[in-house]
N, C-alpha and C positions, 0 to 999 in steps of 0.2 A: 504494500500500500504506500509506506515512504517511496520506493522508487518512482513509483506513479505519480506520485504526487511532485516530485521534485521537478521526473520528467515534464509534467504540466508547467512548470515554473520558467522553466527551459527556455521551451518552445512559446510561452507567451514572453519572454525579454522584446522589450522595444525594442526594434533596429536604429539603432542611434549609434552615432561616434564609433563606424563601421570602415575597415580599409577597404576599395572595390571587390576582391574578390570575399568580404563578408565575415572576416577578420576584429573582434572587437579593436579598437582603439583604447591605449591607457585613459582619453579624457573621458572615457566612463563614469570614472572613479573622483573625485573630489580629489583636488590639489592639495599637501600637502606633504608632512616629515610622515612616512611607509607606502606611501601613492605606489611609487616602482617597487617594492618588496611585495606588495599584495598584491598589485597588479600582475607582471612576470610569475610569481611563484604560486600563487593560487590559479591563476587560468591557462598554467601550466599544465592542469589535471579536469578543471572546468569553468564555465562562463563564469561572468561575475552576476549574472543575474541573481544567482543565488545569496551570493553577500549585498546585492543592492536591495535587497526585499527584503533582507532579517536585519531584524532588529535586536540586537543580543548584546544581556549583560555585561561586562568586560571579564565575569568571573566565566559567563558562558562560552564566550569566545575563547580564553583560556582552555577551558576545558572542550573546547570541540578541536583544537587543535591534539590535544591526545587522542582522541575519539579516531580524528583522520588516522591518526600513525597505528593503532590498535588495527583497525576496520580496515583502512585501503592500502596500507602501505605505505605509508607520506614517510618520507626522510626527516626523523626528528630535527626541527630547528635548533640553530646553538640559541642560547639564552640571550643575547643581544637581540639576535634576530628576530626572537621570539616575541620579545618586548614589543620593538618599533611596531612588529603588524599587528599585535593586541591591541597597541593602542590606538592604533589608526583606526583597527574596525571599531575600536569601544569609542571612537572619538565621532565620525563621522557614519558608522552604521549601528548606534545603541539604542536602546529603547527610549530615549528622553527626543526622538527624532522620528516616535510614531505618530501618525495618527491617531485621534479620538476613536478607538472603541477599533480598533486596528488588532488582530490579533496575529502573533507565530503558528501558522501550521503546522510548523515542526516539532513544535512542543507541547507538550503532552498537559 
């Protein structure tokens, strides 16, 4: 049902800040300090659609980074690394950047 559901998430991303052959671009992503670490190393394995539509804790995002390395295989980040993109997603993609009455699908 997660995959289904992700899959839908996907496949609805606006086509915006697109190379010609359809290619996201990094200006997806809000400018700032982890823009190129989240962008390169997370759409490395998938769109950012999915990080532009969750809105997640900083404690969350923390822990979905283990989650990936447990689950898919992601190459543990060193600890610096790790930092810059927590805070970038908890800075520019957390919950205090939801919508009213806006809910996470992915959480339960």
């Amino acid at each position: 049902m997660r995959r289904l559901m992700l899959a839908a998430v996907l496949v609805a991303a606006p086509a915006f800040a697109q190379t010609p052959d359809g290619q996201e671009e990094i200006s997806v992503l809000p400018e700032g300090p982890g823009q190129e670490e989240v962008f390169y190393g997370c759409s490395a394995c998938h769109n950012t659609a999915v990080i532009r539509r969750s809105r997640l804790s900083r404690e969350q995002w923390d822990g979905l980074m283990d989650w990936m390395v447990e689950k898919h295989g992601m190459t543990p980040l060193e600890p610096a690394d790790r930092q810059v993109i927590v805070d970038y997603l908890a800075r520019h993609f957390g919950p205090s950047q939801q919508r009213p009455g806006w809910r996470n699908p992915f959480l339960n």
